[in-house]
C-alpha positions, 0 to 999 in steps of 0.5 A, spaced: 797 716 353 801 718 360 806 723 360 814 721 360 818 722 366 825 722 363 831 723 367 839 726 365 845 724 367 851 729 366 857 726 370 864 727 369 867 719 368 874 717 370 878 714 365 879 707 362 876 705 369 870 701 370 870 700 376 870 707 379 865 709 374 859 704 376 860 705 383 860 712 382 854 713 378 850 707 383 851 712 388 848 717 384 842 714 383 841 710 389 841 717 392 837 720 387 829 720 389 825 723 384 820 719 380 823 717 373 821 712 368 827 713 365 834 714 367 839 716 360 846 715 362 852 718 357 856 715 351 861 709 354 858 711 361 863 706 364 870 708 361 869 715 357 870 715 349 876 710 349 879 707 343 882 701 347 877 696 345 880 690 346 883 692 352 875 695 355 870 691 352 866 686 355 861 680 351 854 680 353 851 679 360 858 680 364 859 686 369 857 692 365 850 689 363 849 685 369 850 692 373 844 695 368 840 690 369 841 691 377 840 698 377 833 697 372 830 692 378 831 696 383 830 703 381 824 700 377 826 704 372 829 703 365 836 704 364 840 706 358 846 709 356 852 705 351 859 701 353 864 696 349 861 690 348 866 685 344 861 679 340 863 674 335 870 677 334 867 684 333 867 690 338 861 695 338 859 702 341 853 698 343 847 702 347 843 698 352 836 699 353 834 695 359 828 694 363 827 693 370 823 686 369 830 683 364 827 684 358 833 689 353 834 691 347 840 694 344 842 699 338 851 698 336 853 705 333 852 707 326 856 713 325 863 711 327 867 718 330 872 717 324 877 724 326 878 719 333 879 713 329 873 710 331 873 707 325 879 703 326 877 700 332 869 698 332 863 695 328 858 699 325 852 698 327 846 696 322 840 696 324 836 703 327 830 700 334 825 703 336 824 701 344 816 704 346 816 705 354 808 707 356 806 707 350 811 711 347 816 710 341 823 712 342 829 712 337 836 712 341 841 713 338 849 714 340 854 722 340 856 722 332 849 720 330 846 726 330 850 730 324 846 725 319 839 727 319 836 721 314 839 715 319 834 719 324 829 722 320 822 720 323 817 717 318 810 715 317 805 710 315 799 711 316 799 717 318 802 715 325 809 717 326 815 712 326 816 715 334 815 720 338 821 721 342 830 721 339 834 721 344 843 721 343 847 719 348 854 723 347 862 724 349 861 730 346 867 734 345 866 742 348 870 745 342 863 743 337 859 744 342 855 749 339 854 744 334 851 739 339 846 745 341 843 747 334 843 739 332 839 737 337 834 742 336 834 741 328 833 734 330 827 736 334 823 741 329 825 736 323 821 730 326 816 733 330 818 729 336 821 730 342 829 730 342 834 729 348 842 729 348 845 727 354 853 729 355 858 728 360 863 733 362 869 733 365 876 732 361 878 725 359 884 721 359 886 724 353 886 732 355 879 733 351 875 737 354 867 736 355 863 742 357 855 738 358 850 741 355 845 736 355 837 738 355 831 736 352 827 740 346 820 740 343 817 739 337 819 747 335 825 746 338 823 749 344 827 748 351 824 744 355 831 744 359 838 745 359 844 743 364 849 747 361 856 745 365 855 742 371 854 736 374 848 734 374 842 729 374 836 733 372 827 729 371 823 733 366 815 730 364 814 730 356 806 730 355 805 727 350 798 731 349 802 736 347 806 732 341 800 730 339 796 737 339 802 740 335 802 735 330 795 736 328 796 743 328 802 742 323 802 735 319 809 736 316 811 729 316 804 728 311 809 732 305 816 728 308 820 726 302 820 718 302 826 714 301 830 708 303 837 708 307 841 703 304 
């Protein structure tokens, strides 16, 4: 198993205004020369956390995902983050995994942020992918997801783990942001995975404040990094010789409680 070269995206987004957001954020990426495997970008990348669905949200194959699918061809890279989407009637918080040869899966929000109406104004999703990446199994999921540890509790057949790495794109607010910091951690310990959160900053149309944090922690929720405030596009390399020596020495996942999600 090689490494994982993972790339954050901790950028403030212009409100509602799609265009500015992906010219900006191609930009940022055109000019960022690290060697990556994967590009993370936050929650609603194009908008910011909007409840104005029907006005924002594309169907399937127009600009957002089109530009995805350019940005993944060119960097040779997959690129992921989530935006409105409008199919069949319904709208969705819906996370695109895109690889650089077309080839996409998504992932629609299962946790809808009901203290900001969400719940009113999107679909929830049904069901959990797992993406693999150079051997890698990765779980993404989306901000308010991380608060609910069995949707993204790591379970094993076999004596093989479901994946090795779950990662969050976020809005999340600063004013619970000790909440992200310590969740994301726990996440991390209680699947022995690795686990990343990645979160924007700047305030958005609404007056409501995001202060970052985005990082990346290990099986013992250790940090492997933390960009707090700023704005910032950070690469981290996750060894997976390292998950695998961790969970030999401490098989957890072998006396896990078993269930199912209804």
């Amino acid at each position: 198993m090689q490494d994982l070269k993972v790339t954050l995206v901790q950028t403030p987004l212009y409100w509602e205004d799609k265009s500015a957001n992906l010219a900006m954020l191609e930009e940022q990426l055109f000019n960022y020369e690290e060697e990556t495997d994967l590009i993370v970008l936050p929650e609603m990348f194009n908008t910011g956390f909007s409840m104005s669905a029907e006005k924002l949200a594309e169907p399937m194959n127009l600009h957002t995902f089109k530009w995805m699918k350019q940005m993944a061809t060119q960097k040779k890279v997959v690129v992921t983050g989530s935006y409105i989407v409008k199919e069949d009637g319904k709208y969705f918080n819906r996370l695109i995994w895109m690889q650089p040869d077309g080839n996409y899966t998504t992932y629609d929000k299962r946790h809808l942020f009901r203290m900001a109406d969400e719940h009113h104004h999107f679909n929830m999703g049904q069901e959990s992918p797992i993406v693999e990446l150079k051997g890698w199994k990765i779980k993404p999921l989306i901000c308010y997801d991380l608060r609910f540890p069995v949707w993204s509790r790591n379970t094993s057949k076999n004596d093989t783990m479901a994946y090795d790495l779950l990662l969050y794109v976020a809005n999340w607010p600063a004013a619970r942001v000790n909440a992200w910091d310590a969740l994301l951690k726990a996440r991390a310990i209680e699947n022995l995975s690795y686990c990343l959160g990645v979160n924007r900053i700047g305030d958005d149309g609404n007056g409501v404040p995001f202060n970052g944090h985005s990082g990346a922690y290990n099986f013992k929720g250790e940090t492997i990094c933390f960009l707090d405030q700023a704005e910032m596009i950070k690469t981290i390399t996750l060894s997976y010789e390292d998950l695998k020596r961790g969970r030999e020495k401490f098989p957890a996942y072998l006396d896990a409680d078993d269930f199912n999600v209804l």
